[in-house]
C-alpha positions as CSV (number, residue, x, y, z in Angstrom):
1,X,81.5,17.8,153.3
2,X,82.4,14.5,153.1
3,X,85.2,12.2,152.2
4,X,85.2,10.7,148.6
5,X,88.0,7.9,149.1
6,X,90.1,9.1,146.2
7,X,93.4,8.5,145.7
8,X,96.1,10.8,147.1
9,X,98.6,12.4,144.4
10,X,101.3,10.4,143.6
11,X,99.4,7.2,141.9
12,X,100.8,6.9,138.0
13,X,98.2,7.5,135.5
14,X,96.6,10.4,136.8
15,X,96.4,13.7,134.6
16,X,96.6,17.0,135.2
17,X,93.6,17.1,133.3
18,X,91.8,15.7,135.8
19,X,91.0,16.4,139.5
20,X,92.9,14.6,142.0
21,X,92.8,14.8,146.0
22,X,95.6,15.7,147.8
23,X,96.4,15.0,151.5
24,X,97.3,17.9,153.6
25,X,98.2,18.7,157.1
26,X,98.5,22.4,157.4
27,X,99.0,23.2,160.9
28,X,102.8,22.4,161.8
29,X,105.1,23.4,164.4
30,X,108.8,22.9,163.7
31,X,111.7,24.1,166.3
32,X,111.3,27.4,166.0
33,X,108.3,27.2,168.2
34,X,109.2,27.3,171.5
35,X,106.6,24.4,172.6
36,X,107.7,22.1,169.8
37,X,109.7,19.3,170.6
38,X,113.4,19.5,169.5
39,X,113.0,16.6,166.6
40,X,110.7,19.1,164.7
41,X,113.8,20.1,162.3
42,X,112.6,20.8,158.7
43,X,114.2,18.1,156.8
44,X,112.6,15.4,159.6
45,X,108.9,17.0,159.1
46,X,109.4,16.6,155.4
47,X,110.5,13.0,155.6
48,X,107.6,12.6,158.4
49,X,105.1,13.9,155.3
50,X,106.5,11.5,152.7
51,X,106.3,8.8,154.8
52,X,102.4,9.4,156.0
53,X,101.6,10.0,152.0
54,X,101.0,13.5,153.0
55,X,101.1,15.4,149.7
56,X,100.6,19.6,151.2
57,X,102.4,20.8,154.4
58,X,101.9,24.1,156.4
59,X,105.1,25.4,158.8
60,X,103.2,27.6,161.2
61,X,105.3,28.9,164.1
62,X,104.3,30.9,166.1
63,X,104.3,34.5,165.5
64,X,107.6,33.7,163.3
65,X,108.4,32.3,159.8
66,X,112.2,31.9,159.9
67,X,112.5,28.6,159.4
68,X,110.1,28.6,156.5
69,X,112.0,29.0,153.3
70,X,114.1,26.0,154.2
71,X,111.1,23.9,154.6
72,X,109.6,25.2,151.2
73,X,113.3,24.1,149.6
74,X,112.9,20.8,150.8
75,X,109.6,20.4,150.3
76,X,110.4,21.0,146.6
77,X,113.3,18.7,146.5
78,X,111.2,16.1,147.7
79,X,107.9,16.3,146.6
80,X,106.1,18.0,149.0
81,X,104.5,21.1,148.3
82,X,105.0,23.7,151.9
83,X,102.7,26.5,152.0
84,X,104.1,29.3,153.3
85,X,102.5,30.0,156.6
86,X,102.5,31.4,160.8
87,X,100.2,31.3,163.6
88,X,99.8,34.3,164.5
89,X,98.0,35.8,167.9
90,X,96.0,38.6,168.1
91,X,95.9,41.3,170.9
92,X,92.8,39.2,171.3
93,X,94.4,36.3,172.2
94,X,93.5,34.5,169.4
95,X,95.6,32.4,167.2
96,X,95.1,32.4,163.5
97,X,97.0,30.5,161.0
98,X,98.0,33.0,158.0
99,X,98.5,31.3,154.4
100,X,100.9,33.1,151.2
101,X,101.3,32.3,147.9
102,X,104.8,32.9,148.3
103,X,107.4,33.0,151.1
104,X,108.7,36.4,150.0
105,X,104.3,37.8,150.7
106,X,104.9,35.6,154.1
107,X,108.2,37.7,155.2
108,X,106.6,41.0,154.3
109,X,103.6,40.1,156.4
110,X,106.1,38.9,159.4
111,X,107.7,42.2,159.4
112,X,104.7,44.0,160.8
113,X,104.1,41.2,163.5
114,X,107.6,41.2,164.6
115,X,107.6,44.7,165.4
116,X,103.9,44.7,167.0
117,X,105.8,42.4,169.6
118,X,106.9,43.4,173.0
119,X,110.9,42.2,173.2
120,X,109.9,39.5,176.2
121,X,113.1,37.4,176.8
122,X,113.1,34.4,176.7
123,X,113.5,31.9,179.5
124,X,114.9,28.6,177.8
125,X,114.4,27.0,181.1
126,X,110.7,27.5,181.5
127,X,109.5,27.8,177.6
128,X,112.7,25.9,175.7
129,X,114.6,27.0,172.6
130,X,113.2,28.9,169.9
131,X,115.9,27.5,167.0
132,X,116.2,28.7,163.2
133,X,117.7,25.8,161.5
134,X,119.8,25.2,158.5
135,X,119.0,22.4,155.7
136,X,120.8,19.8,157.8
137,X,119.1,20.7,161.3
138,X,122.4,22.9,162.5
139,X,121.3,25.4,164.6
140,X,122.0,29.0,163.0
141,X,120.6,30.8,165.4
142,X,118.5,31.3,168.3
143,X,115.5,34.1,168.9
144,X,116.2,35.3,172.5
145,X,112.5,37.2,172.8
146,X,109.7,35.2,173.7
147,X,107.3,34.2,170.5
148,X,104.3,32.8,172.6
149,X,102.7,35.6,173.4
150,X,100.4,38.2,172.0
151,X,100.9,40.8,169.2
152,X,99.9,44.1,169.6
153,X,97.9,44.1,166.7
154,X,94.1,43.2,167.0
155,X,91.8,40.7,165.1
156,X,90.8,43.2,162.7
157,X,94.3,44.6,162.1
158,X,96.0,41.3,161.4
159,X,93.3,39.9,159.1
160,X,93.5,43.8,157.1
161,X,97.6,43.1,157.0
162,X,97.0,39.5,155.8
163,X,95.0,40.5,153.0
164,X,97.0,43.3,152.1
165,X,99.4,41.0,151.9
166,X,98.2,38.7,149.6
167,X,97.3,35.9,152.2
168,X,94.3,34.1,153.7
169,X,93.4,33.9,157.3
170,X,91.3,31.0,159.2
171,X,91.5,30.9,162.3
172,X,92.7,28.0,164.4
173,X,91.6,25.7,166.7
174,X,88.3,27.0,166.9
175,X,87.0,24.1,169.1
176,X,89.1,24.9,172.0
177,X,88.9,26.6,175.3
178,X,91.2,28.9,175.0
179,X,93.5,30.7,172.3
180,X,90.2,30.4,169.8
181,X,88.2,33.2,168.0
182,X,84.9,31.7,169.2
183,X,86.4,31.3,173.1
184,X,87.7,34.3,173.3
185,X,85.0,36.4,171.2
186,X,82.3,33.8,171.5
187,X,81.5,34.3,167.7
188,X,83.2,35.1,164.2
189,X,82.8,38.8,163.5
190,X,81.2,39.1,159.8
191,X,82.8,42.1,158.9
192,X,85.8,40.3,159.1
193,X,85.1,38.2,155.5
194,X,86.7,35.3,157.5
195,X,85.1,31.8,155.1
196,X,87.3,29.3,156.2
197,X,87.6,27.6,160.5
198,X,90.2,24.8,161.2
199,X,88.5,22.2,163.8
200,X,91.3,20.2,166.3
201,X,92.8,17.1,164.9
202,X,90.4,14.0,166.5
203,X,87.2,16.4,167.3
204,X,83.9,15.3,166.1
205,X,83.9,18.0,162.9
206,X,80.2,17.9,162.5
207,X,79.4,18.4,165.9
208,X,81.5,21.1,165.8
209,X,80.1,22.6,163.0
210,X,76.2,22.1,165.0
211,X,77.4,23.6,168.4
212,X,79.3,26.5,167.4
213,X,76.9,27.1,163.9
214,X,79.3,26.9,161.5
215,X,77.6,25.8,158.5
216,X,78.1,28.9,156.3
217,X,81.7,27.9,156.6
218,X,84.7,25.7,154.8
219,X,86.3,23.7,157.5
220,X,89.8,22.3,157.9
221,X,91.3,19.8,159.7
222,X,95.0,20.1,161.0
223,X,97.1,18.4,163.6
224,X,98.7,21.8,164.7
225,X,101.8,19.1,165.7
226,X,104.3,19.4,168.2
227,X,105.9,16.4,167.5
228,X,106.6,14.1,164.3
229,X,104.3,11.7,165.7
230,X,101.6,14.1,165.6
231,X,102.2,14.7,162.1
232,X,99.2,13.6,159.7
233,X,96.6,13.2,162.8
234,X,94.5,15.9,161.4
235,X,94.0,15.9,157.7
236,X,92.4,17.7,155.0
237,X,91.5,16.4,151.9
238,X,91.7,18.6,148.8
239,X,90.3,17.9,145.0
240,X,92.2,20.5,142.6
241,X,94.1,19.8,139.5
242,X,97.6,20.8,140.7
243,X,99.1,21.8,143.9
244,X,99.4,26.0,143.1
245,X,98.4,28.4,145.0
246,X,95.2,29.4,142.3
247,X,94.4,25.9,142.9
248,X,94.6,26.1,146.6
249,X,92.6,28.9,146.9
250,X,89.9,27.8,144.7
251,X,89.4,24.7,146.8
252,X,89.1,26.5,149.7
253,X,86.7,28.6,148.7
254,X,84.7,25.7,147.3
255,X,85.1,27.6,143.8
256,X,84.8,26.0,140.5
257,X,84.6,22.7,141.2
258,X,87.6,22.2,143.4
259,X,86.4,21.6,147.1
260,X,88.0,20.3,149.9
261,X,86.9,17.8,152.2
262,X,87.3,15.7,155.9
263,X,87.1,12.2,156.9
């Protein structure tokens, strides 16, 4: 992998004939998570995007997706293409970040992880709010069962629902301590047909790659933010034609020319 030092989408004179690279962060956190900071409203993460030159977006709550579709809306209003996405965690306790082509493939998915969860209430006071937002940050609603905590379902199970589903799983964070296929498995089951490991925003990637063997894998980089400011601090850079889903997918796969690649 390396990074060609293309230009990012949005330059005049490029076709669609041709490949272009396209800035992503897909590892975001907006209000809904409970450990997101309250100025993670929809409409100020896509603004955040446009302003960083980020062309692709994921909204990744955890265990949750409610305040997807508005972020999708605005994304295509403005320009930025939002993949429809969650974190999910495993019985395991490990957190995978679940990609759909569509948000209606994202909901269906969500249904079977909301009722694999135990109804945990919430305690504002120790975790904070878990908000689902309008288009103008007004509060809807508010979940009043904890989202931080583990599904039912196991590693195996979720990555079987994802596919059935129509998504793509890679799990995130491998790196870390804790909350990461490789800490708490100490390895990447084959059987699973997992191809694709997002790396922490500001690790050493390559290292990464050499410590925990990696090489037979495509690797992202995310910011998983919390905060706008943390918004574009872990980027991936992808070379397809167009943002679409068949295009996404292709590049992460590394399939027919499209690829993706870090700094």
């Amino acid at each position: 992998m390396r990074f060609p030092g293309w230009v990012s989408l949005g330059k005049k004179g490029m076709s669609e004939d041709e490949l272009q690279v396209f800035v992503a962060d897909l590892h975001i956190h907006s209000v809904l998570s409970p450990c997101a900071q309250r100025e993670m409203l929809p409409q100020c993460i896509i603004l955040e995007a446009l302003e960083k030159k980020i062309d692709i977006i994921a909204l990744c709550d955890h265990n949750a997706c409610d305040n997807v579709e508005i972020t999708v809306a605005l994304g295509n209003r403005f320009g930025v293409w939002v993949v429809p996405a969650i974190e999910v965690e495993t019985r395991e306790e490990v957190h995978l970040v679940c990609y759909f082509p569509t948000v209606s493939q994202l909901h269906n998915f969500n249904g079977f992880i909301s009722r694999s969860l135990l109804p945990i209430p919430l305690r504002e006071d120790i975790w904070g709010e878990e908000w689902i937002v309008g288009e103008e940050g007004q509060v809807i609603s508010k979940k009043d069962c904890l989202l931080v905590y583990p599904s039912s379902l196991s590693l195996e199970e979720v990555v079987t629902l994802v596919n059935s589903c129509g998504g793509v799983v890679v799990p995130a964070h491998v790196d870390r301590k804790h909350y990461s296929i490789i800490s708490q498995l100490g390895f990447i089951p084959p059987n699973l047909g997992i191809r694709i490991v997002e790396v922490s925003q500001g690790v050493r990637w390559k290292e990464v790659i050499e410590q925990f063997g990696l090489h037979r894998f495509q690797v992202l980089s995310s910011s998983d933010a919390h905060t706008l400011n943390e918004i574009g601090t872990g980027k991936t850079y992808f070379s397809m034609y167009t943002r679409s889903w068949s295009e996404f997918m292709l590049a992460l796969h590394g399939e027919a020319g499209r690829s993706i690649f870090l700094p």
